[in-house]
C-alpha positions in Angstrom: 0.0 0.0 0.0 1.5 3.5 -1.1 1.2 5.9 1.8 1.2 9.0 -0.2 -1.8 11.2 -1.5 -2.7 10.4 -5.4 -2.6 13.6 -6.6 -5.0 12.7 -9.5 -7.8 12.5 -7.2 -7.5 16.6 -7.0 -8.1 19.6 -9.1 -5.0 22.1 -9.2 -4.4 25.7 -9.8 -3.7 27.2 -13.4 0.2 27.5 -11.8 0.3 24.1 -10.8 -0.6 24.6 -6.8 -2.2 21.1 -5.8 -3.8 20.2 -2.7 -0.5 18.7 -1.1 1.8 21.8 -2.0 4.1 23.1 1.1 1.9 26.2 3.1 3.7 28.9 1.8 2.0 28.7 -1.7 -1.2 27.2 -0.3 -4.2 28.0 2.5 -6.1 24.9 3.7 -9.3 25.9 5.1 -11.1 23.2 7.1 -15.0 23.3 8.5 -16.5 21.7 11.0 -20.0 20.9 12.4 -20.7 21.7 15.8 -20.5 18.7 17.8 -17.1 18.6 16.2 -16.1 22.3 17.7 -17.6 20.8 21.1 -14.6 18.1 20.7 -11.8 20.6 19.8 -13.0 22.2 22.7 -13.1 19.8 25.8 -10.8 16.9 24.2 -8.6 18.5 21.8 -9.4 16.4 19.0 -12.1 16.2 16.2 -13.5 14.1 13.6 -13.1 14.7 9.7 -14.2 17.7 9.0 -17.4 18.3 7.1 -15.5 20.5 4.2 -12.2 21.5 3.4 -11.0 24.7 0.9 -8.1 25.1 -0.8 -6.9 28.2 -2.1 -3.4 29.5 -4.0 -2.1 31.7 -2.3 -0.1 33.1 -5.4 -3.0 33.4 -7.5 -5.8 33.9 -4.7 -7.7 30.9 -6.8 -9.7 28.4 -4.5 -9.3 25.8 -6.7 -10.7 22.9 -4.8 -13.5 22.9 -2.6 -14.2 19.0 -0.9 -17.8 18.1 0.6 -17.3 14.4 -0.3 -16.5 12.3 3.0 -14.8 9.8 1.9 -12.7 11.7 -0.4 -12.2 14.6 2.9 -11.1 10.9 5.0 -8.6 10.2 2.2 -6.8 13.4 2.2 -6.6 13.5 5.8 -5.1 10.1 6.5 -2.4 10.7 3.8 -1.6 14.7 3.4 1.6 15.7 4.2 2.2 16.3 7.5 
């Protein structure tokens, strides 16, 4: 089993940004419900979020926006870390 995210799976930027680029060319913004806030809060730990936003930060394109779960599970368990 390769532990490393298939980048095919995700839309890039016109420059070539892709969801696993290093932070200093890219913003991951992550949502959560509320009962998921309530376990940040108390336990310091969550679930998968319920949507997750990337954005270039060169261009200022959001050029992938993920509301599928099981495709939000996959790029947690095998972003970069």
């Amino acid at each position: 089993m390769n532990n490393t995210l298939d980048l095919s799976k995700f839309k890039q930027s016109s420059i070539g940004t892709h969801v696993d680029s290093p932070d200093s060319v890219l913003k991951v913004d992550m949502k959560y419900s509320g009962i998921s806030w309530f376990f940040i809060t108390f336990f310091g730990t969550t679930r998968i979020p319920k949507e997750v936003t990337f954005t270039c930060l060169k261009t200022g394109e959001v050029f992938e926006h993920l509301l599928d779960r099981s495709l939000i599970e996959y790029f947690i368990t095998f972003r970069r870390k």
